[in-house]
C-alpha positions as CSV (number, residue, x, y, z in Angstrom):
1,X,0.0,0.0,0.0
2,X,1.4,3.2,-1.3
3,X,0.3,6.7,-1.1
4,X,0.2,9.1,-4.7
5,X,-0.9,12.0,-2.8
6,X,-3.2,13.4,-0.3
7,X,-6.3,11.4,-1.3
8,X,-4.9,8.9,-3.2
9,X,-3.9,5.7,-2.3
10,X,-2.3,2.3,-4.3
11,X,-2.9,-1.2,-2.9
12,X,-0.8,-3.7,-5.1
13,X,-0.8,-7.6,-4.5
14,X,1.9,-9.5,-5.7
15,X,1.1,-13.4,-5.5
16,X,1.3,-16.8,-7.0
17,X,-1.8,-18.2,-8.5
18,X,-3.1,-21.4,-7.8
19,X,-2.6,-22.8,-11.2
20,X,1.0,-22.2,-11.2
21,X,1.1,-24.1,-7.7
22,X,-0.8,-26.9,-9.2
23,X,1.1,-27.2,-12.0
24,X,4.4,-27.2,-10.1
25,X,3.3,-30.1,-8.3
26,X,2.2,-32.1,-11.0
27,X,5.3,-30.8,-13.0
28,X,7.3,-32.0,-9.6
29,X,6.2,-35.4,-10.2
30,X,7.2,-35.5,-13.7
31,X,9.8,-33.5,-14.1
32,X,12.1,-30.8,-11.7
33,X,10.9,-28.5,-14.4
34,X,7.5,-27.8,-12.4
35,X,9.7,-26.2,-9.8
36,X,9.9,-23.1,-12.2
37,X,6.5,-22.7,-12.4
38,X,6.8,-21.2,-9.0
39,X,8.1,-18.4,-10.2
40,X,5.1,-17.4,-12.0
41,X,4.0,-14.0,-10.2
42,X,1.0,-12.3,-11.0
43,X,0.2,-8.4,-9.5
44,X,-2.8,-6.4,-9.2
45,X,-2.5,-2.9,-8.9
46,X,-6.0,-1.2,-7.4
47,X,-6.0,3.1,-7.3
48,X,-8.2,4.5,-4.9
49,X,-9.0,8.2,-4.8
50,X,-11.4,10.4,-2.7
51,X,-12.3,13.4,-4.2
52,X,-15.0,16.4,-2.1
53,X,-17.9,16.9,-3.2
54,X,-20.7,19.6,-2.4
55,X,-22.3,16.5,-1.1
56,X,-19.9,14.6,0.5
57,X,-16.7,12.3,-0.8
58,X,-16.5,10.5,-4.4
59,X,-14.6,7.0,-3.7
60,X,-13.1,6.6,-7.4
61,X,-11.4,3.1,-8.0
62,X,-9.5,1.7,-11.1
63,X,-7.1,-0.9,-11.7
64,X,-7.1,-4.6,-12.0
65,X,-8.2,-6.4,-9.4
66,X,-9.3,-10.1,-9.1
67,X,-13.0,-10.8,-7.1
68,X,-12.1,-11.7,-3.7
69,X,-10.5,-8.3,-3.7
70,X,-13.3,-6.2,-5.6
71,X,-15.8,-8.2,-2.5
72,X,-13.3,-6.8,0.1
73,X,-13.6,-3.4,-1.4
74,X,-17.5,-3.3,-1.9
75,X,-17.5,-4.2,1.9
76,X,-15.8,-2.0,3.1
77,X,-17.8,0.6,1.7
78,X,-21.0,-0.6,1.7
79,X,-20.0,-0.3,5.7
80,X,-19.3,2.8,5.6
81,X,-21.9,5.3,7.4
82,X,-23.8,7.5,5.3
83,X,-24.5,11.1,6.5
84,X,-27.6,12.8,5.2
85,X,-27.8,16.5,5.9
């Protein structure tokens, strides 16, 4: 998690995905080869900016996320209180 300004914020996940690990097992089997596929990284890079509003704040999001993480971010601010004037 990085910041790019005041009301900015970047989350990036750097991870290996499951079909590399599954592949590298099956490749371990066979073949020392598989141990490669470990290697295999995948990122996702998610930009998060607030912006004011005569109303309140606009939450602006971009980037390329997978589900689980979009979920995480819906619930977050579907928690979030709303203030009505």
């Amino acid at each position: 998690m990085t910041s790019a300004g005041g009301n900015t914020l970047i989350l990036t996940r750097r991870y290996t995905p499951t079909w590399a690990i599954v592949l590298a097992i099956v490749g371990l089997l066979l073949f020392f080869v598989g141990l490669l596929l470990l290697l295999v990284k995948e990122t996702e890079t998610v930009t998060i900016a607030l912006t004011e509003t005569e109303v309140g704040t606009r939450v602006s999001i971009s980037g390329v996320a997978t589900q689980s993480m979009v979920a995480r971010l819906n619930t977050v601010l579907l928690a979030m209180p709303q203030v009505t004037a």
